[in-house]
C-alpha positions as CSV (number, residue, x, y, z in Angstrom):
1,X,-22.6,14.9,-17.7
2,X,-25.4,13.9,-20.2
3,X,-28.1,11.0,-17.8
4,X,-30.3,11.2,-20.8
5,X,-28.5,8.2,-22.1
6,X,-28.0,5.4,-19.1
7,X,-24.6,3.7,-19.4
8,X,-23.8,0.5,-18.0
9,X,-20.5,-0.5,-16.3
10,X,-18.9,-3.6,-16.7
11,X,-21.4,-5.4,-13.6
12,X,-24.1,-4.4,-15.7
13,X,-25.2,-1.7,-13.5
14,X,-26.6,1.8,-14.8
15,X,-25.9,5.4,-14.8
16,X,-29.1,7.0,-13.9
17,X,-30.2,9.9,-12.0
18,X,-30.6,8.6,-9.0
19,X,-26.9,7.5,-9.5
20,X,-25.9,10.5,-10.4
21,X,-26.9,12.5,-7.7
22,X,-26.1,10.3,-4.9
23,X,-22.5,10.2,-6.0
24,X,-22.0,13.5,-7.1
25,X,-20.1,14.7,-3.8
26,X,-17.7,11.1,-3.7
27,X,-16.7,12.7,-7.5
28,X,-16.3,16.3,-6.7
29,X,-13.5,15.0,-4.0
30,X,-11.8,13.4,-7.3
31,X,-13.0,15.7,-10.3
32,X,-9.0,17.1,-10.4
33,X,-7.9,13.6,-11.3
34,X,-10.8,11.6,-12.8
35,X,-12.0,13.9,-15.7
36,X,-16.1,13.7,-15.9
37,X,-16.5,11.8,-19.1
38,X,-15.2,9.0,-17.4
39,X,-17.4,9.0,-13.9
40,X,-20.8,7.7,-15.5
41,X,-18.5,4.3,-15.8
42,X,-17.4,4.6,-12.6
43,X,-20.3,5.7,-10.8
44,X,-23.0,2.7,-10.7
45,X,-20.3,0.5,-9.3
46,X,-19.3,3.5,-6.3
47,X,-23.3,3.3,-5.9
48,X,-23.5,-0.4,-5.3
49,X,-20.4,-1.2,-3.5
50,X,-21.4,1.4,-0.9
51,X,-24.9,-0.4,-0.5
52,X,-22.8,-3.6,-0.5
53,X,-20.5,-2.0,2.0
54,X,-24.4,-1.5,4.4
55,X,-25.6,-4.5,4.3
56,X,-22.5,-6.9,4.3
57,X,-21.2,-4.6,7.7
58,X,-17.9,-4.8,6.0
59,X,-15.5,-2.1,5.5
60,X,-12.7,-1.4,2.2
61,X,-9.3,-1.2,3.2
62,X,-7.3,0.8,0.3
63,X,-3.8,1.4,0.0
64,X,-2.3,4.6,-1.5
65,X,-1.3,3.2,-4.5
66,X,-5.0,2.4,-5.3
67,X,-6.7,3.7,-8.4
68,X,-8.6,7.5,-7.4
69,X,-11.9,5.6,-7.7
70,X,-11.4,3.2,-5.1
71,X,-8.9,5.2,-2.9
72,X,-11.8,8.2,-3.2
73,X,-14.9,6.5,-3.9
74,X,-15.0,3.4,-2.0
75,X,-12.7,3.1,0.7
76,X,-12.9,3.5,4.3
77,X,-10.0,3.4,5.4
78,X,-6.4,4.2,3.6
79,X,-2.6,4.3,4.2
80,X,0.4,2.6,3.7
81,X,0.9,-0.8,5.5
82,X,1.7,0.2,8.8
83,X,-1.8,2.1,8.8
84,X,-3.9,-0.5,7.3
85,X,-2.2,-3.3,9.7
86,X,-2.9,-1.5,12.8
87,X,-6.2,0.0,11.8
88,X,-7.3,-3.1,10.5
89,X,-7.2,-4.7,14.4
90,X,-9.3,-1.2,15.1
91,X,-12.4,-2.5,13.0
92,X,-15.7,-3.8,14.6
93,X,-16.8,-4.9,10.7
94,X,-17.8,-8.3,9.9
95,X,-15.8,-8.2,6.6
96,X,-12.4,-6.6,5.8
97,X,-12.4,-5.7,1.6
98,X,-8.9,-5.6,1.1
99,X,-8.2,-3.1,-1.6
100,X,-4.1,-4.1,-2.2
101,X,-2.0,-6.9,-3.0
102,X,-2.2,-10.5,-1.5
103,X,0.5,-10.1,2.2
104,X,-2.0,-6.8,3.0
105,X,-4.9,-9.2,2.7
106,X,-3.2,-11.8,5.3
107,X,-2.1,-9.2,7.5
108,X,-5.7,-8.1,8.2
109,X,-6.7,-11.5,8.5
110,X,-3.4,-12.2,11.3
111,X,-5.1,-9.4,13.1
112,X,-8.7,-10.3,12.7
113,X,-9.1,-14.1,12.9
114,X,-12.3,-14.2,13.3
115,X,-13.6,-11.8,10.2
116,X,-14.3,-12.7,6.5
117,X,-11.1,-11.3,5.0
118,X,-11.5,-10.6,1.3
119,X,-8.9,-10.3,-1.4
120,X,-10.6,-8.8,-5.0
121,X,-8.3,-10.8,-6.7
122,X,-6.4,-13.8,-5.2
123,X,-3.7,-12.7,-8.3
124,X,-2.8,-9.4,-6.7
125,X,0.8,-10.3,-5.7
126,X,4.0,-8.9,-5.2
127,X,7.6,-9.2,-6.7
128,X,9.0,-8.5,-3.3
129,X,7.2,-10.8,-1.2
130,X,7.5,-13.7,-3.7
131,X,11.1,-12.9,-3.5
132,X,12.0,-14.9,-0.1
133,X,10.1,-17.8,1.3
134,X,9.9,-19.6,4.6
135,X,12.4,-22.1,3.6
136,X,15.0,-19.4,3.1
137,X,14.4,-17.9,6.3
138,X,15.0,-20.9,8.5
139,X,18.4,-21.0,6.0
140,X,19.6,-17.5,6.9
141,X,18.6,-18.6,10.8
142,X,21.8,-21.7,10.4
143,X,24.0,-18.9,8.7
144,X,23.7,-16.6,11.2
145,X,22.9,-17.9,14.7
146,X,21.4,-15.9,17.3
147,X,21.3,-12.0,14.9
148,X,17.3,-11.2,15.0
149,X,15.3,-11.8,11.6
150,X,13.5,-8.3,10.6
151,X,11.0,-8.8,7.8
152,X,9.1,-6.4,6.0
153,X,5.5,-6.4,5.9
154,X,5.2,-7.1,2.3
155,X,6.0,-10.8,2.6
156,X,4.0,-13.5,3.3
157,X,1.9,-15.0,6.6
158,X,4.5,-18.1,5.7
159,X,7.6,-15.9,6.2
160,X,6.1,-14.0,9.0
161,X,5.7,-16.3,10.8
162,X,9.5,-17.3,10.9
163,X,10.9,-14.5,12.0
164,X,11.0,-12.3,15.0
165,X,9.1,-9.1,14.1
166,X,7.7,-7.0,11.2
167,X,8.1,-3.4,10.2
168,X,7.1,-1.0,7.4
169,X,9.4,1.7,5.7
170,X,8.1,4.3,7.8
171,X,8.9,2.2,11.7
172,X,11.9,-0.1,10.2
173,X,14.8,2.0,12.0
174,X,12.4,2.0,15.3
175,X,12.3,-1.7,14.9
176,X,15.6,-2.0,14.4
177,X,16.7,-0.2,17.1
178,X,14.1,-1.9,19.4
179,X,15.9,-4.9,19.7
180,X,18.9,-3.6,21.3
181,X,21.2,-5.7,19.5
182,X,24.4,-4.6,17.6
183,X,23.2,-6.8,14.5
184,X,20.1,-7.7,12.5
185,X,19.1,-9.6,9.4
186,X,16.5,-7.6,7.2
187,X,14.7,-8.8,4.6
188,X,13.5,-8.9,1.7
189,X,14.1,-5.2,0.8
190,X,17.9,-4.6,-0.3
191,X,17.3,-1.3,-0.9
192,X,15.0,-0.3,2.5
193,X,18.1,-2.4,4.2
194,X,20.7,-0.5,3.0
195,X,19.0,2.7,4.0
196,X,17.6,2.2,7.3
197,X,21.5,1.2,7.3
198,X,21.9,4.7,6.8
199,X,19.9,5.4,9.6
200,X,21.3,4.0,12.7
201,X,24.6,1.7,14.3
202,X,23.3,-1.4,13.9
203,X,24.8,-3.5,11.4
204,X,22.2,-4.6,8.8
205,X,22.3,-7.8,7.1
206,X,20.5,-7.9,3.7
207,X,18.5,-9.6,1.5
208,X,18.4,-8.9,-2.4
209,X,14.8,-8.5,-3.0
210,X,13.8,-5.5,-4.9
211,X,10.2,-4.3,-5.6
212,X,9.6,-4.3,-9.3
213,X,8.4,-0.7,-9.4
214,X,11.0,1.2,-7.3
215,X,14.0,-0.5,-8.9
216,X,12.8,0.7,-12.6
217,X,13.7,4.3,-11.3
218,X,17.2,5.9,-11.7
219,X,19.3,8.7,-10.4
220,X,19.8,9.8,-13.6
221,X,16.0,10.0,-14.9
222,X,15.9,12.4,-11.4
223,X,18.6,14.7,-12.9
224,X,17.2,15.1,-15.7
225,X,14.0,15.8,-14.8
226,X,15.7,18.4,-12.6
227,X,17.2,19.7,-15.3
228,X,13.7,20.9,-16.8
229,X,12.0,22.2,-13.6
230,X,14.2,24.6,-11.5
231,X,11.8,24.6,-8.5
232,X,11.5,20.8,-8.2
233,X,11.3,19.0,-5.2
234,X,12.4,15.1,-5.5
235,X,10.8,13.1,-2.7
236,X,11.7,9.2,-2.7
237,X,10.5,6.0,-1.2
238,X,13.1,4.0,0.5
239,X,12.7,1.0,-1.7
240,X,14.1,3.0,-4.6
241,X,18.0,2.2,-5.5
242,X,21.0,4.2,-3.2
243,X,21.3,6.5,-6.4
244,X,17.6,7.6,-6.8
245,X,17.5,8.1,-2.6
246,X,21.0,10.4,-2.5
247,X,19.5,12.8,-5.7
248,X,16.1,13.0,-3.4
249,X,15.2,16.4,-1.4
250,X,13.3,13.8,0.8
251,X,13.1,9.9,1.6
252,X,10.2,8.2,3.7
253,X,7.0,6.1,3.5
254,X,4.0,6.9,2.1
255,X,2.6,8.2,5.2
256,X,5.5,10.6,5.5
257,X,5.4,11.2,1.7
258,X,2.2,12.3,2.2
259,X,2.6,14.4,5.4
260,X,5.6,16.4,3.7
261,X,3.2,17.4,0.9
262,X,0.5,18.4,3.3
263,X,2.8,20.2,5.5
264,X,5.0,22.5,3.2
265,X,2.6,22.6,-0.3
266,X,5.7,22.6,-2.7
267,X,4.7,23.7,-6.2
268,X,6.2,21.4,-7.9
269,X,7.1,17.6,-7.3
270,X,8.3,14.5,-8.6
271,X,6.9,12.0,-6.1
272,X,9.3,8.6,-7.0
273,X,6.9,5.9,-6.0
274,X,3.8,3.9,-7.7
275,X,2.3,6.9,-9.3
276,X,-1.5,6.5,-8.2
277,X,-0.2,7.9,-5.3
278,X,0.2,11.1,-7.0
279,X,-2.7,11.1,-8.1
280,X,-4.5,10.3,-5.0
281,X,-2.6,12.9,-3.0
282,X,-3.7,15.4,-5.9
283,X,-7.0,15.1,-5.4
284,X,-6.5,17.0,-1.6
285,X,-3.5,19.2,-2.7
286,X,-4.9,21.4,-5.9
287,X,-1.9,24.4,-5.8
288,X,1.0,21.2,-6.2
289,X,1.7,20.0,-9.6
290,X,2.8,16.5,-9.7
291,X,5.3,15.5,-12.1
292,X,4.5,11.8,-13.0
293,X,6.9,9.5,-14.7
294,X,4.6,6.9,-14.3
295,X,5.5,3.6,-12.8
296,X,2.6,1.7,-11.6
297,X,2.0,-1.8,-9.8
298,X,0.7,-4.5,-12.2
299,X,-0.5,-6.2,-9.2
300,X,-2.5,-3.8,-7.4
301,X,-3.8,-2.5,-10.5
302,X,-5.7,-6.0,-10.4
303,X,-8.1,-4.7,-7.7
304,X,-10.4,-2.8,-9.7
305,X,-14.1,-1.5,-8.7
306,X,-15.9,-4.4,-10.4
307,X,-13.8,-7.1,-8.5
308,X,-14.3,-4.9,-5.0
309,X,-18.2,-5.1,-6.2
310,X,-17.9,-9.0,-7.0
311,X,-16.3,-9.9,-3.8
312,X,-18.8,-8.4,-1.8
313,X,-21.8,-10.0,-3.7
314,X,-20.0,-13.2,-3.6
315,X,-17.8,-12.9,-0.1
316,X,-14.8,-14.8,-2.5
317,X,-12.0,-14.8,-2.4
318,X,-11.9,-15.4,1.6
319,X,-8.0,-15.2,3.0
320,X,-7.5,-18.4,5.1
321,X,-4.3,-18.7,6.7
322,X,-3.6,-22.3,8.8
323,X,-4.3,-21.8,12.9
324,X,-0.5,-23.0,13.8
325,X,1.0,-20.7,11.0
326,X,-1.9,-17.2,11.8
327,X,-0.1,-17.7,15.6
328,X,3.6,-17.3,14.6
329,X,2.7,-14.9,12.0
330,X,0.7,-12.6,14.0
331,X,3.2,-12.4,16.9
332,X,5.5,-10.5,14.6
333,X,2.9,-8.2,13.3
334,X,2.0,-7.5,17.3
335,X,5.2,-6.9,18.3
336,X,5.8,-4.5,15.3
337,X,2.6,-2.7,16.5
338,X,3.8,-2.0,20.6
339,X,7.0,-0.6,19.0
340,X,6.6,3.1,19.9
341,X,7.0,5.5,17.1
342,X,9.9,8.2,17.7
């Protein structure tokens, strides 16, 4: 890369050699993925967010379906939800960066009342949480008396807090189970529903929210995809339809996503989530080549390094939640967390 010629990024900050060489090793761990005519753009901002990061004592929570520059450049800690929730509660920072969408942001602040909780961009929301609301869980409570109320962690603090525990994709069928009763409501996820259905006796009542990336995928883009790779493996996240999860060689969370990779190296896949993922998980696993039919989130795509970099000059935007509503929220979100893992 050519420093004869500074370049500024969008916060006005340089590309110079001082730049360069402190954040040369944060872009060899992403040089696979980012190619190096684009790192002097990203580079000045990786630079001053990790100063930031110093003297604000705060920490960046990223979730795998981050951009490679924040999941590899900035971030401190990363995961799917489950991780981030219960590694949030781990963190002795004064301020929590939350690099995902708007329920991750009020889950770490349910767990750490007391810290400055940041959200990049108040916008960064999601189809599935906005697709229930508190209202229409104290309905579904009249319609079914007495059956448990499961809810996803990608809802909101408001809907948390009226029901009786959380789970992820990857703990759902421990939750489930956990209660020891012969029926459940889930919600919002039809599709995670219907396969942690799948998954164990209990009878799983369902609610029709769908996330806006995993529903855009079919079984028949997997077949024919298959149909041009002969040593492709298909591994699937649960909130895809019933057709794209029976094509699938694999289903689980990210985490488990993530682990299968790690653990068997295939040399070929077609990972059928967000597709940042793919390129995250890239970056660590050079001999797999990652087919990418590219879905991505519009709303995590929001949090970008320059509004990272801005909310830590600024501390804004802050995630308050109401005293009376944090308590009922959080009670799920803790009694997700003391579910043991199988």
């Amino acid at each position: 890369m050519d420093s004869a010629m500074p370049r500024a990024d969008a916060a006005g900050l340089a590309y110079t050699d001082e730049v360069r060489r402190a954040t040369a090793p944060v872009y060899e761990r992403m040089k696979r993925v980012i190619p190096e005519i684009e790192w002097p753009f990203h580079a000045p901002l990786v630079h001053a967010i990790t100063a930031l990061k110093r003297e604000r004592n705060a920490v960046v929570l990223a979730h795998n379906y981050q951009t490679p520059e924040i999941f590899h450049g900035v971030s401190d800690i990363v995961g799917d939800s489950l991780a981030l929730a219960a590694r949030a509660a781990e963190s002795d920072a004064d301020v929590i960066v939350m690099a995902g969408v708007h329920f991750m942001a009020e889950t770490a602040k349910l767990l750490n009342p007391s810290k400055t909780v940041l959200i990049p961009d108040a916008a960064a929301g999601c189809s599935l949480a906005e697709s229930i609301t508190a209202a229409d869980v104290r309905l579904l409570r009249e319609a079914y008396p007495g059956v448990p109320i499961v809810a996803y962690v990608n809802t909101s603090a408001a809907v948390k807090a009226e029901v009786d525990i959380c789970c992820t994709s990857g703990n759902a069928v421990e939750v489930v189970e956990s209660l020891g009763v012969p029926r459940v409501i889930m919600l919002p996820d039809e599709y995670l529903a219907k396969y942690v259905a799948t998954q164990t006796d209990v009878e799983i009542i369902a609610w029709k929210g769908h996330c806006e990336v995993h529903e855009r995928f079919t079984g028949a883009e997997i077949a024919e995809f298959r149909s041009r790779f002969d040593d492709l493996v298909v591994i699937a996240h649960p909130e895809c339809p019933p057709d794209v999860l029976a094509a699938a060689d694999f289903v689980g969370s990210t985490a488990r996503m993530i682990d299968m990779i790690e653990r068997t190296r295939p040399p070929r896949v077609f990972m059928v989530t967000e597709c940042s993922m793919s390129d995250n998980i890239a970056a660590a696993v050079p001999e797999t080549e990652f087919v990418r039919p590219c879905n991505l989130c519009p709303h995590m795509k929001r949090i970008t390094l320059a509004a990272i970099h801005r909310a830590l000059v600024t501390l804004e935007p802050r995630v308050e939640i109401a005293p009376d509503l944090a308590d009922r929220a959080r009670l799920s979100v803790e009694r997700m967390l003391a579910v043991k893992p199988r």
